[in-house]
C-alpha positions, 0 to 999 in steps of 0.5 A: 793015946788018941788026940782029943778032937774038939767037937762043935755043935751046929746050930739047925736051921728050919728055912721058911720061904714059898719059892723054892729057888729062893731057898736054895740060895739061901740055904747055900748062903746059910751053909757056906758058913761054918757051924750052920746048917739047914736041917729042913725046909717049908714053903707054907704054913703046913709043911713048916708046921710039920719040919718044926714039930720032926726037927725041932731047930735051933733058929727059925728063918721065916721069910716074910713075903706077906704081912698075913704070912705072921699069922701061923708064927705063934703056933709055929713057936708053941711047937718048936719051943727052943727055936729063936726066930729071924724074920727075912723081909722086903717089907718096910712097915714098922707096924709089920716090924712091931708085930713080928716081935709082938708074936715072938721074932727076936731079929728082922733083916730086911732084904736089901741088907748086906747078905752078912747081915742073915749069917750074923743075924742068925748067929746073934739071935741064937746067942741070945742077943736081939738084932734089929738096926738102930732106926727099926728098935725105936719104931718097934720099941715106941709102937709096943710101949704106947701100945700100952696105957698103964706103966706098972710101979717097978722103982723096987725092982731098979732100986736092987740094981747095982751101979754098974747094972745101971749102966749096962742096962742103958748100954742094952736099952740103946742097942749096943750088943755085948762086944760094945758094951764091955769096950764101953765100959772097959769088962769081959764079955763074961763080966757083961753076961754075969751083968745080964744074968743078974739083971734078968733076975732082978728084973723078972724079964726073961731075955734081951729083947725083955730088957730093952722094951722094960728099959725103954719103957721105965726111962732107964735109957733112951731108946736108939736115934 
């Protein structure tokens, strides 16, 4: 009898970047890690839209040189529509930031971040989580809130919120990721998955990054210092 071999799925990777010897670094940095891996590459708006549409990947590293470069990201997500987005960039703009996660980005890392931070990035936002620094949620978070006058009437929907719901959801709202929050409140990670799940539902928001602006935005918690 042949011993069971445990198999792992790797999590695919397009690479979107206009200089070629940047990706390779990158790529090379991506694929020192164990479980990751880049199944292809664009260095415009073109051979990107085509990679997405062939590989259809699981994670999207779309360095950001430009501002302008945010243009073609709703189209690249409609044909890709699986894939979870990472925005690499030097730019330190908010409004940049804001607009990144407006048209579909769930992480930013700037450049001058430890290079770690692409690897563990890539690896939480493919699990669902959102990963933007502390300082960066609150700007992003501030500027798409006030970009909205009306705040719509959801005390029915807090009120079907458990205590302990309550609580995690504040946790979300100031940006701690599962590991700290199930510290926080002395749980399994799987007890605060079953949370956010039940949370989704209740809430009628579809991810993490949902969670947090509707947190943000109905005073359940406060945003990030």
């Amino acid at each position: 009898m042949q011993p069971l071999q445990l198999i792992t799925k790797n999590i695919r990777i397009l690479l979107i970047d206009n200089q070629t010897i940047v990706r390779a670094a990158i790529r090379m940095l991506i694929e020192s890690r164990p479980g990751l891996k880049v199944v292809g590459e664009g260095a415009d708006r073109t051979e990107s839209l085509a990679v997405a549409t062939s590989e259809q990947p699981d994670i999207i590293l779309f360095a950001l040189n430009e501002a302008s470069d945010l243009d073609f990201l709703p189209e690249l997500l409609a044909i890709a529509k699986q894939a979870r987005v990472v925005i690499l960039t030097g730019l330190s703009d908010s409004k940049v930031h804001q607009r990144a996660v407006r048209l579909g980005a769930t992480g930013v890392v700037l450049k001058d971040m430890p290079a770690e931070d692409v690897i563990k990035a890539i690896e939480k936002v493919h699990s669902g989580e959102v990963w933007l620094n502390r300082s960066m949620t609150a700007s992003v978070l501030a500027g798409l809130v006030r970009g909205n006058g009306e705040i719509d009437l959801e005390a029915a929907k807090i009120a079907t919120l458990t205590k302990r719901e309550r609580e995690l959801s504040t946790l979300i709202g100031e940006g701690l990721k599962n590991k700290q929050i199930a510290a926080r409140l002395f749980i399994s990670d799987a007890t605060v998955r079953h949370h956010l799940t039940s949370i989704f539902d209740k809430l009628g928001v579809s991810d993490r990054l949902e969670l947090i602006i509707y947190v943000y935005r109905h005073g359940l918690g406060k945003p990030p210092a």
